[in-house]
Wavefront OBJ file of the C-alpha trace (Angstrom):
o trace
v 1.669 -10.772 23.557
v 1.998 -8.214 20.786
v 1.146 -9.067 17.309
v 2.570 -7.587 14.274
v -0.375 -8.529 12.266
v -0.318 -8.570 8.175
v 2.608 -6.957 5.907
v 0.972 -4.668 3.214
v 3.531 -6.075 0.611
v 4.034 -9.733 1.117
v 7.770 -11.037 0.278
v 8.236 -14.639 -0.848
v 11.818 -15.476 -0.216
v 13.613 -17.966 -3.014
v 16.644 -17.643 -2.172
v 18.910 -16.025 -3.726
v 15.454 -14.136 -4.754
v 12.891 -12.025 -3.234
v 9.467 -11.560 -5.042
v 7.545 -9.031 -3.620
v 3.471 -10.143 -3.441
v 2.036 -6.288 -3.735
v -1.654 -4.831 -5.152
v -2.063 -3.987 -8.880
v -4.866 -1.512 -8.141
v -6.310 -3.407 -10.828
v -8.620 -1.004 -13.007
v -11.022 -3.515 -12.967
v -10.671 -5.190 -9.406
v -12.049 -8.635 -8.809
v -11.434 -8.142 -5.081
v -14.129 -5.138 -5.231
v -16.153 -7.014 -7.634
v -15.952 -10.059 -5.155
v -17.052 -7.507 -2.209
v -20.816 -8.231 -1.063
v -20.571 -5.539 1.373
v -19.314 -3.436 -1.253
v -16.398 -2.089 1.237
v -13.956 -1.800 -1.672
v -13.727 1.180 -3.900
v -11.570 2.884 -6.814
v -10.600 6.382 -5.836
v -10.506 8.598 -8.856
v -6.370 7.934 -8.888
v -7.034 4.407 -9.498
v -6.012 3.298 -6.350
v -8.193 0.333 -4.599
v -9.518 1.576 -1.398
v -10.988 -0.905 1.332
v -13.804 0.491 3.906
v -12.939 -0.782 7.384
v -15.889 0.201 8.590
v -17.871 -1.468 5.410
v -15.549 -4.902 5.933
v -17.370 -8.194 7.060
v -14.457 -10.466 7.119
v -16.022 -12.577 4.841
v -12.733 -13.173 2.764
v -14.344 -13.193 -0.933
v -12.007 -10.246 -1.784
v -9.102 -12.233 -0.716
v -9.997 -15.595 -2.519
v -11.184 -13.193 -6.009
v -7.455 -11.511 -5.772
v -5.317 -13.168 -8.552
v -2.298 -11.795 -7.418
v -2.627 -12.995 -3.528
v -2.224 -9.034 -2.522
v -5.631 -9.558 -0.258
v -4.803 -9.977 3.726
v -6.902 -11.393 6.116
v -5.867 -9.097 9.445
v -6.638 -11.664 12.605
v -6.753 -9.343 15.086
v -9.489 -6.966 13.563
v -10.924 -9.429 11.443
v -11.088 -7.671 8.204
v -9.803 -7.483 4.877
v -6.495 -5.467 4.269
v -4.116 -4.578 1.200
v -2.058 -1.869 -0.004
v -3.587 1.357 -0.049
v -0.303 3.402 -1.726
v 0.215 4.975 2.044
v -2.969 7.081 0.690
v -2.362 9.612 3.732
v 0.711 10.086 2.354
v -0.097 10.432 -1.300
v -2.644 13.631 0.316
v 0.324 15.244 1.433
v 2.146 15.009 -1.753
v 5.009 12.580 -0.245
v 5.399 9.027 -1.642
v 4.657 5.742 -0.281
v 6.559 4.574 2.660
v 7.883 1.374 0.245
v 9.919 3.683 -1.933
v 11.067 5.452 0.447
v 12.732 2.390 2.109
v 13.945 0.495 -0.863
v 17.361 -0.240 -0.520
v 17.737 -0.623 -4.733
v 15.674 1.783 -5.409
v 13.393 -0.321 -7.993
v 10.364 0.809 -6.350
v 9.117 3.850 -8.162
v 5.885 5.408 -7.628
v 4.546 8.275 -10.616
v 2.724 8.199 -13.838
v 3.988 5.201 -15.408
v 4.689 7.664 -19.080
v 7.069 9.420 -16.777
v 8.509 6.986 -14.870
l 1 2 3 4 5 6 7 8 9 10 11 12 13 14 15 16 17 18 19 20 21 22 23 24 25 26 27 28 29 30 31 32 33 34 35 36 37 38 39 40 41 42 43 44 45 46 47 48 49 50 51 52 53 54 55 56 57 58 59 60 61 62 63 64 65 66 67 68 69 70 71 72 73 74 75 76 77 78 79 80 81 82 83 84 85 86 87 88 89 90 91 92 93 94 95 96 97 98 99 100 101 102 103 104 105 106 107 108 109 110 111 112 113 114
């Protein structure tokens, strides 16, 4: 049996509503402050960054996240979250979530700009 495992961007459904559940990349981040194996990091575009390698599974990061962005994947038993499609940020395209947004509302850019 194939698992799909955790969505990135959680989406809680009140109908007629959907309310995306997405990280803040919080300048601050109580998920890396929460990390005692220190697996989460700030890359110098702000964006919060989680080790796989680093990850115990220990779940702090996901209990210290106020905005419930924090995953626990099952299957690999570690911590996951947004990471902006960071591959894709290196080669100058945007992330995969604005690319697919049938509205359009999600923008990705220097918020002065945007």
């Amino acid at each position: 049996m194939f698992g799909v495992g955790p969505r990135l961007v959680k989406v809680i459904e009140k109908a007629p509503d959907f309310i995306p559940i997405y990280c803040h990349h919080c300048e601050d981040a109580p998920c890396k402050n929460a990390c005692a194996a220190e697996a989460i990091s700030i890359n110098t575009q702000g964006i919060v960054l989680i080790d796989e390698a680093l990850c115990i599974g220990c779940k702090a990061c996901i209990e210290a996240c106020p905005f419930g962005a924090m995953q626990f994947d099952e299957g690999r038993e570690i911590a996951v979250k947004c990471d902006l499609c960071i591959e894709r940020l290196k080669g100058n395209d945007a992330p995969a979530c604005v690319l697919v947004c049938p509205t359009n509302c999600i923008l990705y850019g220097d918020m002065r700009e945007i």
